[in-house]
N, C-alpha and C positions, 0 to 999 in steps of 0.2 A: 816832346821830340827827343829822339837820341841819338849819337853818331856810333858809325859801326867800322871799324880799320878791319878788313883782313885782306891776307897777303896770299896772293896766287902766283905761283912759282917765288920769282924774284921780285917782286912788286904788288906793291900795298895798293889796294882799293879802298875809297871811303864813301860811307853814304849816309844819308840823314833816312831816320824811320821815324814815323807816327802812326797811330792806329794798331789794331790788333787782330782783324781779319782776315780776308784773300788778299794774296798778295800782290800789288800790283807795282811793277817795275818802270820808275820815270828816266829815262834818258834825253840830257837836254843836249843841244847843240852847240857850234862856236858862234863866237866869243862867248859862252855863256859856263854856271855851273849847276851843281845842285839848285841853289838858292833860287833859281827859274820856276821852280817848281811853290816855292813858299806856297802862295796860295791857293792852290790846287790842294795842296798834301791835306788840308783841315775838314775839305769838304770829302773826300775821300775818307778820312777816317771818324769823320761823324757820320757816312753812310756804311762803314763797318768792314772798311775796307784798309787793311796796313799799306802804305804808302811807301816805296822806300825811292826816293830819287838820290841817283847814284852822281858819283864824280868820275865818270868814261875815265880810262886811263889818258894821261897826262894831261888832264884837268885838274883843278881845282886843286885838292887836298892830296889825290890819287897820284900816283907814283909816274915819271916822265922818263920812260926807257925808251932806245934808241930806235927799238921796232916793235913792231904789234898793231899798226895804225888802221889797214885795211879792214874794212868791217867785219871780215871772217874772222877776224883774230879779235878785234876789238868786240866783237859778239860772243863769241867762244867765251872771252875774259869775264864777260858780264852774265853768264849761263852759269860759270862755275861759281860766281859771289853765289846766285841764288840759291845752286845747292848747297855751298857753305852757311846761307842762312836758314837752312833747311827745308826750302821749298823747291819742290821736283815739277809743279804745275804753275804756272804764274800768269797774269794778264802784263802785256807794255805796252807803255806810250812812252812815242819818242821824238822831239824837236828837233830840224833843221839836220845836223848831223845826224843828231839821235835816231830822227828818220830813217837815214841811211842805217844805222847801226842798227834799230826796231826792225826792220825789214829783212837783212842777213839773217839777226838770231829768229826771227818768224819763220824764215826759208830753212836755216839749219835746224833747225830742234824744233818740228813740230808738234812732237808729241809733249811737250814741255810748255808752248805757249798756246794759252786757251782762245787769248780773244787778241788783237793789237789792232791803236790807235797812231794813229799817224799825223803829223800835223806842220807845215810851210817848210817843204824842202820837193825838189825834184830828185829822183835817185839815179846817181852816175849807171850808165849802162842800160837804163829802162827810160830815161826820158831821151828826144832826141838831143844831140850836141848843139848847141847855140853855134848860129851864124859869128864870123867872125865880124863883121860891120853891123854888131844890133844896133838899132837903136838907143837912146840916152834914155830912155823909160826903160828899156829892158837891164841896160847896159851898168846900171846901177846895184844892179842884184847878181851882175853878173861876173864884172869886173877880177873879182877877188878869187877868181876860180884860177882864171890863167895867171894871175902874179905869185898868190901863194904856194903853186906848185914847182915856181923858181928855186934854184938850190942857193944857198947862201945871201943872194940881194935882197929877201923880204929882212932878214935877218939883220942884213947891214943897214938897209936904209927905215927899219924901226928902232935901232939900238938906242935906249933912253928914249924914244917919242912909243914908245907903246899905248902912251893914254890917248895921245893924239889918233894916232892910226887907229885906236880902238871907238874912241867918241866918233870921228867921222859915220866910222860905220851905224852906230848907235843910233847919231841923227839922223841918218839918210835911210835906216832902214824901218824906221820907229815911224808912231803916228800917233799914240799917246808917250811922245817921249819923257816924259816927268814920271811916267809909272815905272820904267827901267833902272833897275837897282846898277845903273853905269859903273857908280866906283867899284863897288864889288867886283865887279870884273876886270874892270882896268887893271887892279890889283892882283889879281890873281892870275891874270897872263903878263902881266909885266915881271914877275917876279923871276928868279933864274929858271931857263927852259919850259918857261909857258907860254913863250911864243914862239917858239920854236915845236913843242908839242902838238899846236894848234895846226902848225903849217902841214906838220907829217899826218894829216887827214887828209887833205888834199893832195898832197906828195903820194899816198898811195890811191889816190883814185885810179891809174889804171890797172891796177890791180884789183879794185872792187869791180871797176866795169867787166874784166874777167872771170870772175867769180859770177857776178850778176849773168853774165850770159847763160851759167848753169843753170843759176838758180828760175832765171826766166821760163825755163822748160818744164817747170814745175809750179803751177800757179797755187796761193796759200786757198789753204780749204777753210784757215777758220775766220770768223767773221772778222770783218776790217772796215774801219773809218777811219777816214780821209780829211781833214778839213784842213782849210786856208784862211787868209787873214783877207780883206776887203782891199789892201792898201798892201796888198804883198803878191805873194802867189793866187790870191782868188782861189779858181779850180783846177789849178797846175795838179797838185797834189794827188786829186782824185781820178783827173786824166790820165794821170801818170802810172797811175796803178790798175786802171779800170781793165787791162790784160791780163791782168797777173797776179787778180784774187775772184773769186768765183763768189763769195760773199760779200760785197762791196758795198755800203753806203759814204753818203760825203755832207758837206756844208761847208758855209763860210761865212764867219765874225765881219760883222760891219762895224763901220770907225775904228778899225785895228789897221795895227802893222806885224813888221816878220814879228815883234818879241809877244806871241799872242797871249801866254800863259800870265806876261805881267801886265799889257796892255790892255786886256778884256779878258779876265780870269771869269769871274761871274759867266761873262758868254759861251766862253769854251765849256768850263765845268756843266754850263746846262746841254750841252751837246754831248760833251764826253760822260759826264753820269748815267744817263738812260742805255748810254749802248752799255758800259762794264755791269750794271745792274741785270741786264737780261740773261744774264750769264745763270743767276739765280733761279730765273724762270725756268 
Protein backbone atom coordinates (compact mmCIF):
# COMPACT_ATOMS: atom_id res chain seq x y z
CA UNK A 1 0.00 0.00 0.00
CA UNK A 2 0.93 3.69 -0.67
CA UNK A 3 -0.22 7.14 0.21
CA UNK A 4 -0.83 9.60 -2.35
CA UNK A 5 -0.98 13.91 -1.21
CA UNK A 6 -2.30 15.93 -4.02
CA UNK A 7 -3.40 19.32 -3.98
CA UNK A 8 -6.50 20.68 -5.80
CA UNK A 9 -6.72 24.33 -5.93
CA UNK A 10 -5.86 25.29 -2.19
CA UNK A 11 -6.06 21.94 -0.58
CA UNK A 12 -4.20 18.72 -0.20
CA UNK A 13 -6.16 15.38 -0.65
CA UNK A 14 -4.70 12.09 0.63
CA UNK A 15 -5.56 8.55 -0.04
CA UNK A 16 -4.07 5.11 0.45
CA UNK A 17 -3.71 2.88 -2.96
CA UNK A 18 -3.30 -0.99 -3.24
CA UNK A 19 -3.49 -3.00 -6.26
CA UNK A 20 -2.86 -2.33 -9.82
CA UNK A 21 -6.01 -2.73 -11.82
CA UNK A 22 -9.57 -0.79 -12.52
CA UNK A 23 -9.89 1.68 -10.39
CA UNK A 24 -12.19 1.72 -7.90
CA UNK A 25 -12.84 4.70 -5.61
CA UNK A 26 -13.72 4.15 -1.62
CA UNK A 27 -15.40 6.92 0.23
CA UNK A 28 -15.87 6.54 3.73
CA UNK A 29 -18.10 8.42 6.02
CA UNK A 30 -18.12 10.40 9.49
CA UNK A 31 -16.62 9.85 12.11
CA UNK A 32 -14.68 7.74 9.97
CA UNK A 33 -11.45 7.73 7.53
CA UNK A 34 -9.60 6.01 4.84
CA UNK A 35 -8.55 3.42 7.39
CA UNK A 36 -12.54 2.02 7.05
CA UNK A 37 -11.76 0.69 4.28
CA UNK A 38 -8.38 -1.58 5.45
CA UNK A 39 -9.99 -4.54 4.86
CA UNK A 40 -11.75 -4.20 1.81
CA UNK A 41 -8.65 -2.73 -0.06
CA UNK A 42 -6.86 -6.55 0.01
CA UNK A 43 -9.52 -8.31 -1.28
CA UNK A 44 -10.06 -5.85 -4.09
CA UNK A 45 -6.57 -5.90 -5.19
CA UNK A 46 -6.09 -9.69 -5.01
CA UNK A 47 -9.20 -9.55 -7.50
CA UNK A 48 -7.16 -7.17 -9.76
CA UNK A 49 -8.73 -4.36 -8.96
CA UNK A 50 -6.44 -0.90 -7.60
CA UNK A 51 -8.32 0.21 -4.57
CA UNK A 52 -7.80 3.86 -3.68
CA UNK A 53 -9.85 4.91 -0.37
CA UNK A 54 -9.68 8.54 -0.09
CA UNK A 55 -9.66 10.96 2.95
CA UNK A 56 -13.01 13.33 1.67
CA UNK A 57 -11.84 16.77 2.31
CA UNK A 58 -11.51 17.76 5.98
CA UNK A 59 -10.90 14.23 7.00
CA UNK A 60 -8.39 12.44 8.10
CA UNK A 61 -4.97 13.55 6.55
CA UNK A 62 -6.93 15.77 3.67
CA UNK A 63 -6.93 19.39 4.10
CA UNK A 64 -9.89 21.30 6.44
CA UNK A 65 -10.90 24.47 4.44
CA UNK A 66 -13.73 26.61 5.59
CA UNK A 67 -16.02 25.51 2.55
CA UNK A 68 -16.58 22.83 -0.01
CA UNK A 69 -18.71 20.50 2.30
CA UNK A 70 -21.94 20.14 0.17
CA UNK A 71 -21.61 17.00 -1.90
CA UNK A 72 -21.47 18.99 -5.22
CA UNK A 73 -18.37 20.38 -4.16
CA UNK A 74 -17.12 17.54 -2.12
CA UNK A 75 -17.67 15.18 -5.26
CA UNK A 76 -16.28 17.60 -7.76
CA UNK A 77 -13.04 17.59 -5.19
CA UNK A 78 -12.90 13.85 -5.37
CA UNK A 79 -13.55 13.59 -9.58
CA UNK A 80 -10.60 15.76 -9.98
CA UNK A 81 -8.08 13.41 -7.51
CA UNK A 82 -9.02 10.78 -10.00
CA UNK A 83 -8.04 12.51 -12.92
CA UNK A 84 -4.98 13.56 -11.18
CA UNK A 85 -4.34 9.88 -10.67
CA UNK A 86 -4.98 9.48 -14.12
CA UNK A 87 -8.18 7.72 -14.31
CA UNK A 88 -10.96 9.34 -16.47
CA UNK A 89 -13.48 6.06 -15.80
CA UNK A 90 -13.62 4.65 -12.27
CA UNK A 91 -16.14 2.41 -10.11
CA UNK A 92 -17.27 4.02 -6.17
CA UNK A 93 -18.19 2.83 -3.14
CA UNK A 94 -19.19 5.14 -0.63
CA UNK A 95 -20.12 4.94 3.38
CA UNK A 96 -22.46 6.67 5.38
CA UNK A 97 -21.40 10.21 4.25
CA UNK A 98 -19.49 8.83 1.54
CA UNK A 99 -22.87 7.66 0.44
CA UNK A 100 -24.12 10.92 0.12
CA UNK A 101 -20.87 12.12 -1.52
CA UNK A 102 -20.95 8.33 -4.08
CA UNK A 103 -24.18 9.50 -5.03
CA UNK A 104 -23.59 13.34 -6.16
CA UNK A 105 -20.27 12.27 -8.03
CA UNK A 106 -22.56 9.20 -9.73
CA UNK A 107 -25.26 12.03 -10.52
CA UNK A 108 -22.56 14.62 -11.69
CA UNK A 109 -20.03 12.85 -13.86
CA UNK A 110 -21.79 9.95 -15.36
CA UNK A 111 -19.70 9.48 -17.95
CA UNK A 112 -16.93 8.93 -15.51
CA UNK A 113 -18.37 6.52 -13.01
CA UNK A 114 -19.04 2.91 -14.43
CA UNK A 115 -20.57 1.14 -11.72
CA UNK A 116 -21.26 2.62 -7.67
CA UNK A 117 -21.95 0.95 -4.55
CA UNK A 118 -23.66 2.32 -1.78
CA UNK A 119 -23.82 1.34 1.52
CA UNK A 120 -25.74 2.48 5.57
CA UNK A 121 -26.70 5.99 4.88
CA UNK A 122 -30.00 7.64 3.67
CA UNK A 123 -29.46 10.74 1.22
CA UNK A 124 -30.59 14.22 2.39
CA UNK A 125 -33.21 15.35 -0.13
CA UNK A 126 -34.07 11.71 -1.51
CA UNK A 127 -35.14 10.06 1.71
CA UNK A 128 -38.14 11.46 3.54
CA UNK A 129 -37.27 14.02 6.58
CA UNK A 130 -37.61 12.14 9.87
CA UNK A 131 -40.52 12.90 12.14
CA UNK A 132 -39.44 15.15 14.80
CA UNK A 133 -40.79 12.83 18.03
CA UNK A 134 -38.99 9.46 16.47
CA UNK A 135 -38.89 7.04 18.40
CA UNK A 136 -35.68 5.99 20.63
CA UNK A 137 -34.85 3.03 18.13
CA UNK A 138 -34.92 5.43 15.36
CA UNK A 139 -33.83 8.40 17.39
CA UNK A 140 -30.51 7.12 17.87
CA UNK A 141 -29.35 7.09 14.30
CA UNK A 142 -30.89 10.07 14.02
CA UNK A 143 -30.05 12.35 16.81
CA UNK A 144 -26.85 13.85 15.36
CA UNK A 145 -28.45 15.27 12.22
CA UNK A 146 -30.15 18.15 14.03
CA UNK A 147 -27.32 19.00 16.68
CA UNK A 148 -24.49 18.85 14.20
CA UNK A 149 -26.01 21.25 12.06
CA UNK A 150 -25.95 23.77 15.06
CA UNK A 151 -23.44 26.76 14.48
CA UNK A 152 -20.83 27.02 17.12
CA UNK A 153 -22.57 24.69 20.42
CA UNK A 154 -21.52 21.24 18.87
CA UNK A 155 -18.06 22.99 18.87
CA UNK A 156 -18.26 24.38 22.33
CA UNK A 157 -19.89 21.60 24.17
CA UNK A 158 -17.12 18.83 22.51
CA UNK A 159 -14.06 21.13 23.05
CA UNK A 160 -11.55 18.53 24.71
CA UNK A 161 -14.35 15.56 25.10
CA UNK A 162 -14.18 14.73 21.26
CA UNK A 163 -13.27 11.08 22.37
CA UNK A 164 -16.19 10.96 24.38
CA UNK A 165 -18.80 12.44 22.00
CA UNK A 166 -17.04 10.26 19.28
CA UNK A 167 -16.95 6.65 21.49
CA UNK A 168 -20.64 7.27 22.37
CA UNK A 169 -21.36 7.19 18.75
CA UNK A 170 -19.03 4.30 18.17
CA UNK A 171 -21.01 2.23 20.76
CA UNK A 172 -24.45 2.95 20.07
CA UNK A 173 -23.90 2.62 16.47
CA UNK A 174 -21.75 -0.55 16.24
CA UNK A 175 -22.63 -4.17 16.81
CA UNK A 176 -19.37 -5.84 16.54
CA UNK A 177 -17.82 -2.95 18.42
CA UNK A 178 -14.26 -4.53 19.03
CA UNK A 179 -13.88 -4.62 15.11
CA UNK A 180 -13.91 -0.56 15.04
CA UNK A 181 -10.48 0.91 14.76
CA UNK A 182 -12.25 3.65 17.55
CA UNK A 183 -8.95 5.30 18.39
CA UNK A 184 -8.07 6.04 15.04
CA UNK A 185 -10.71 8.07 14.81
CA UNK A 186 -11.10 9.81 17.84
CA UNK A 187 -7.66 10.96 16.90
CA UNK A 188 -8.19 12.21 13.95
CA UNK A 189 -11.22 14.37 14.59
CA UNK A 190 -10.14 15.39 17.76
CA UNK A 191 -7.08 17.02 16.38
CA UNK A 192 -7.34 20.84 15.32
CA UNK A 193 -10.55 21.45 12.90
CA UNK A 194 -11.68 17.86 12.56
CA UNK A 195 -14.46 18.35 14.37
CA UNK A 196 -15.34 21.13 13.24
CA UNK A 197 -14.84 19.75 9.53
CA UNK A 198 -17.07 16.96 10.33
CA UNK A 199 -19.86 19.13 11.35
CA UNK A 200 -19.62 21.38 7.99
CA UNK A 201 -21.15 18.02 6.21
CA UNK A 202 -24.02 18.41 7.91
CA UNK A 203 -23.94 22.27 8.08
CA UNK A 204 -24.39 21.91 4.39
CA UNK A 205 -27.10 19.57 4.12
CA UNK A 206 -29.50 21.98 2.76
CA UNK A 207 -27.61 22.64 0.36
CA UNK A 208 -27.23 18.97 -0.83
CA UNK A 209 -30.90 18.57 -0.40
CA UNK A 210 -30.97 21.34 -3.18
CA UNK A 211 -28.82 20.09 -5.35
CA UNK A 212 -30.37 16.44 -4.85
CA UNK A 213 -33.63 17.93 -5.96
CA UNK A 214 -31.84 18.28 -9.50
CA UNK A 215 -30.31 15.51 -9.42
CA UNK A 216 -33.49 13.46 -8.60
CA UNK A 217 -34.90 14.28 -12.14
CA UNK A 218 -32.41 12.37 -13.56
CA UNK A 219 -32.29 8.84 -12.32
CA UNK A 220 -28.40 6.99 -12.61
CA UNK A 221 -28.35 4.64 -15.61
CA UNK A 222 -25.39 2.79 -14.36
CA UNK A 223 -25.70 -0.25 -12.31
CA UNK A 224 -26.00 0.46 -8.46
CA UNK A 225 -26.05 -1.64 -5.01
CA UNK A 226 -27.48 -0.66 -2.23
CA UNK A 227 -26.69 -2.53 1.02
CA UNK A 228 -27.36 -1.98 4.74
CA UNK A 229 -26.10 -3.48 7.88
CA UNK A 230 -28.87 -5.93 9.98
CA UNK A 231 -28.53 -3.60 13.14
CA UNK A 232 -28.36 -0.39 11.29
CA UNK A 233 -30.25 0.96 8.26
CA UNK A 234 -31.40 -2.67 7.03
CA UNK A 235 -33.09 -1.71 3.67
CA UNK A 236 -33.30 2.11 4.25
CA UNK A 237 -30.44 2.28 1.72
CA UNK A 238 -31.99 0.47 -1.03
CA UNK A 239 -35.52 2.09 -0.41
CA UNK A 240 -33.86 5.15 -0.66
CA UNK A 241 -32.62 4.90 -3.87
CA UNK A 242 -35.06 2.35 -5.51
CA UNK A 243 -36.43 5.87 -7.57
CA UNK A 244 -33.60 7.18 -8.64
CA UNK A 245 -31.44 4.29 -10.26
CA UNK A 246 -33.03 2.34 -13.05
CA UNK A 247 -30.43 -0.46 -12.46
CA UNK A 248 -30.90 -1.33 -8.79
CA UNK A 249 -29.99 -4.26 -6.82
CA UNK A 250 -29.50 -4.39 -2.79
CA UNK A 251 -28.90 -6.73 0.55
CA UNK A 252 -28.08 -6.69 3.94
CA UNK A 253 -25.11 -7.88 6.40
CA UNK A 254 -26.57 -9.79 9.38
CA UNK A 255 -24.79 -9.39 12.88
CA UNK A 256 -23.54 -5.95 11.66
CA UNK A 257 -23.99 -2.54 12.62
CA UNK A 258 -23.63 1.26 10.69
CA UNK A 259 -19.42 0.55 10.80
CA UNK A 260 -20.05 -2.40 8.11
CA UNK A 261 -16.75 -2.50 6.19
CA UNK A 262 -14.91 -3.08 9.79
CA UNK A 263 -17.75 -5.05 11.30
CA UNK A 264 -18.40 -7.65 8.60
CA UNK A 265 -15.80 -6.94 6.03
CA UNK A 266 -15.85 -10.77 4.77
CA UNK A 267 -19.77 -10.04 4.27
CA UNK A 268 -19.85 -7.04 2.58
CA UNK A 269 -16.74 -7.89 0.26
CA UNK A 270 -18.86 -11.05 -0.72
CA UNK A 271 -21.74 -8.84 -1.93
CA UNK A 272 -19.68 -5.95 -3.17
CA UNK A 273 -17.03 -8.30 -5.31
CA UNK A 274 -19.61 -10.00 -7.61
CA UNK A 275 -21.27 -6.73 -8.56
CA UNK A 276 -17.72 -4.70 -9.34
CA UNK A 277 -16.62 -7.98 -11.19
CA UNK A 278 -19.50 -7.94 -13.68
CA UNK A 279 -18.11 -4.97 -14.95
CA UNK A 280 -15.73 -7.45 -16.70
CA UNK A 281 -18.25 -9.43 -18.10
Amino acid sequence: MWHRYVRIDDTRLHCAILGDGEPVLLIPGWPQTWYAWRHVMPVLAANGFQAIAVDPVGSGHSGRPDTGYDTGAAAAMLHRLMRALGHERYQVVGHDVGMWVGYALASDQPDAVSRLALTEAVIPGLAPAPGLFAPLAENIFLWHFMFNQVRDLPEFLTAGREQGYLEFIFDTWSFRRDRVAVDVYTRAYASPGGIRAGFAYYRAIPETIRQNAERAKRPLAMPVLAVGAEHATADAPIATLRPHASNLRGGIVADCGHFIMEEGPEEFAGQLLPFLLEARA
